[in-house]
BARO-665142 format. One record per residue (C-alpha): z, x, y. Coordinates in steps of 0.5 Angstrom, whole numbers, plus 500, padded with zeros to 3 digits. Example, Ala and Ser with C-alpha at 12.3 -4.5 7.8 and 13.67 -1.06 7.14 Angstrom:
// BARO-665142
516525491/514527498/
END
This chain:
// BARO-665142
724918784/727926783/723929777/724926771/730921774/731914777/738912781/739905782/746903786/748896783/751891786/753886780/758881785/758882792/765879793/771883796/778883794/780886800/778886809/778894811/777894819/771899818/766894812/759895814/758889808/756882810/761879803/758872800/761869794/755871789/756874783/750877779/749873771/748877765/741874764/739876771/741883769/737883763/730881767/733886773/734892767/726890765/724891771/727897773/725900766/717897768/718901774/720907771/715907766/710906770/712913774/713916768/721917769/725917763/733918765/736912770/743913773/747906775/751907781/756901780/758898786/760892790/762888794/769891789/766891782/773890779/774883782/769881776/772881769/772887764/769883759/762882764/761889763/762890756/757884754/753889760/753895757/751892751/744889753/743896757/743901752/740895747/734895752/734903754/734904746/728899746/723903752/726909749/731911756/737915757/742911762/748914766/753909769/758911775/763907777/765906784/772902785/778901790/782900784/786894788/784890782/785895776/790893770/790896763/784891760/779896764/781903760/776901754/770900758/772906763/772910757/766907753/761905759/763911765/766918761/773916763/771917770/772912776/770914784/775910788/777911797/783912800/784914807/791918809/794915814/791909812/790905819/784900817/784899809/787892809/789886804/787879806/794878806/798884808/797891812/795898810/801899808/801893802/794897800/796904800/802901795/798897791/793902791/797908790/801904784/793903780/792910782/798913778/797908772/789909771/791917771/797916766/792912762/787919763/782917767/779922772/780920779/775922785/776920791/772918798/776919805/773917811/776922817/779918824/784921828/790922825/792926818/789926811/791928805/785932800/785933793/778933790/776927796/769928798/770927807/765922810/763922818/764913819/759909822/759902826/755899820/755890819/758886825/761890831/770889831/774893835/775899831/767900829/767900837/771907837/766910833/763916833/769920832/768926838/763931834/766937837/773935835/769933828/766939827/773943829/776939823/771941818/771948820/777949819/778943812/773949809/777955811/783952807/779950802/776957801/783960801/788954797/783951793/776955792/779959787/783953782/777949781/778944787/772941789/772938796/765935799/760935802/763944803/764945796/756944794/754947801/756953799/754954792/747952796/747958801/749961795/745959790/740955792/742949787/747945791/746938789/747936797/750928798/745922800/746923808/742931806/736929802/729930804/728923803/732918800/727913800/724919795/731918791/735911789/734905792/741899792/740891789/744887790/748880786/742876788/737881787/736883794/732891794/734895799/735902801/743903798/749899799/750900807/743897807/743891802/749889804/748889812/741888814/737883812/731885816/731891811/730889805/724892801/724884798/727880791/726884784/727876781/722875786/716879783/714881777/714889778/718893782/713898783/709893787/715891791/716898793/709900794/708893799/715893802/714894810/720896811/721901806/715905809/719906816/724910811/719914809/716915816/722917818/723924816/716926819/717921825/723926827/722932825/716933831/721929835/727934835/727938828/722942827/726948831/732948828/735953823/737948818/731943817/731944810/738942808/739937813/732933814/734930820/740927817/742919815/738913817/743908817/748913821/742913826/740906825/748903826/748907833/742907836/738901833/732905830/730909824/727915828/733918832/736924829/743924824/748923831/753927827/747932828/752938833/757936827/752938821/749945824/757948826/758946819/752949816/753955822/760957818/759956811/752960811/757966814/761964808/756964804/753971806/761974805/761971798/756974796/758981798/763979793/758977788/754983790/759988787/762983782/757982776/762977773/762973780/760966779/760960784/765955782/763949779/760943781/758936779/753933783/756927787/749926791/745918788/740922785/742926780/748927776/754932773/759932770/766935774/771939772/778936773/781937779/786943779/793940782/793942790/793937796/791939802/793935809/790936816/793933822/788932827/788929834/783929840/787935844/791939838/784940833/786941826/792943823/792944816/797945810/798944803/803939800/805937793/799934790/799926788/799925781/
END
């Protein structure tokens, strides 16, 4: 719990429309019903009274949400606000999709449930996002024909990107370090990427952001919210930096399985907290779950192993538990993206020290504005100011970055 909020990653269906190289979820065929949305809606809001919580957000994800028809979501925000109304709750929905599945029959309820907003993921180059039947390029197609039609219809697009070894194009993307999460494949045995090449890239995605896109409104996280914290104070950090995500959100998935978040519930069954459908409170599942309170040691556990000294324990807290899980096999090793996450956190607080000089002489100055994309708390976002930016990164060149025409 954050204050007065709850966060539920929600995997309505864990099926998949398509076969990235790099998945970390385990897919099954199964698909959550409207009456068991109900119950589990019943049992989150118990829960929520119980810790005297009045504000929930959805995170609505998958398996890939859009394999389910829009009409399932209708009839689900219908029950969901009818229960909110009835225990007096507010409820926030996020959409998270890889719009292969998207037609024109979903703006109604993008509109109506998620604030005309849709988080999707896209990689450029595209080497592991794959359809079933078809290579990168036949997705990049589909995905960027879906895109450009979701966006003539004015639905505002964010977009994830996982960072490998090639070139990457960047507007209004959150980057995110990769991880071998799920059954290990040739791909997932490259990772990690280099962290001194990694950190390099950052480095250098940040300066070209601070001097192309800073100023016009573009967002490009985790930097973006960063350095409004070492400005601030009041960065709203992703998951991987939170001070305990067992604290913050918990994942169920389309038969009921409650875990950490989608990478857990998706991937590793010894995790799971235990069956909302199972128990008649959701409280006492958490309460007595085993492996839930390996979550909440593990911050301790690793501070006076190897953090207590560093400068940026209290952003960092030791970093992801299933980035450290998927590379080492246990909960209590520090984020091995660690030397990655202090050269960012060296570079931008020195940007943040010269932005407040600014500051300091400006009373007009303000940080740009931000929207919190962390599972946790949420805000809206301003749209995206048209510019893209592209890197070229390799092994032996480090990073090389340019600004392009933007994809609109």
């Amino acid at each position: 719990m954050r204050g007065n909020h709850f966060s539920v990653i929600l995997l309505p269906t864990n099926k998949c429309n398509v076969n990235c190289d790099y998945c970390f979820e385990d897919k099954t065929r199964d698909n959550m019903t409207m009456d068991r949305l109900s119950i589990l809606i019943d049992r989150v809001f118990d829960h929520m009274e119980r810790s005297h919580v009045g504000a929930l957000t959805i995170y609505w994800q998958g398996g890939e949400i859009m394999t389910m028809p829009p009409r399932w979501f209708e009839q689900a925000y219908e029950v969901i606000q009818s229960a909110a109304q009835a225990r007096k709750k507010q409820v926030q929905h996020s959409l998270q999709s890889n719009m292969i599945g998207y037609n024109k029959r979903w703006n109604k309820i993008i509109a109506e449930m998620f604030g005309n907003s849709v988080g999707t993921s896209m990689d450029y180059p595209n080497l592991h996002r794959k359809m079933f039947h078809g290579g990168p390029d036949d997705y990049t197609r589909l995905w960027y024909r879906n895109v450009q039609a979701a966006r003539a219809a004015g639905i505002d697009l964010s977009v994830i990107a996982v960072a490998n070894q090639g070139k990457l194009q960047i507007n209004a993307f959150q980057v995110n370090t990769p991880f071998p999460g799920g059954e290990e494949n040739d791909v997932k045995k490259s990772m990690p990427l280099d962290v001194d090449d990694l950190a390099r890239f950052f480095i250098d995605l940040t300066n070209v952001w601070l001097e192309r896109g800073y100023d016009q409104g573009v967002r490009v996280g985790p930097v973006d919210e960063l350095l409004k914290q070492f400005i601030e104070g009041a960065g709203c950090l992703p998951c991987i930096w939170q001070k305990n995500c067992a604290d913050e959100f918990i994942s169920i998935d389309a038969r009921g399985y409650v875990a950490q978040c989608d990478c857990w519930v998706t991937s590793y069954p010894e995790y799971f907290f235990g069956n909302i459908f199972e128990s008649d409170s959701l409280t006492e599942l958490l309460k007595n779950s085993p492996a839930r309170q390996k979550f909440l040691d593990r911050p301790i556990v690793n501070i006076q192993q190897d953090c207590l000294e560093c400068d940026y324990l209290s952003i960092c807290h030791g970093g992801c538990p299933v980035r450290t899980y998927t590379f080492s096999g246990t909960l209590f090793e520090k984020d091995p993206y660690c030397h990655l996450y202090k050269s960012l956190f060296k570079h931008v607080e020195e940007v943040a020290a010269t932005l407040a000089q600014g500051r300091a002489t400006n009373p007009n100055w303000k940080a740009a504005g931000s929207g919190c994309g962390s599972c946790g708390a949420s805000a809206a976002a301003p749209r995206p100011a048209l510019v893209q930016l592209e890197s070229s990164w390799s092994v032996s060149g480090g990073a090389r970055l340019r600004e392009l025409p933007v994809l609109q």
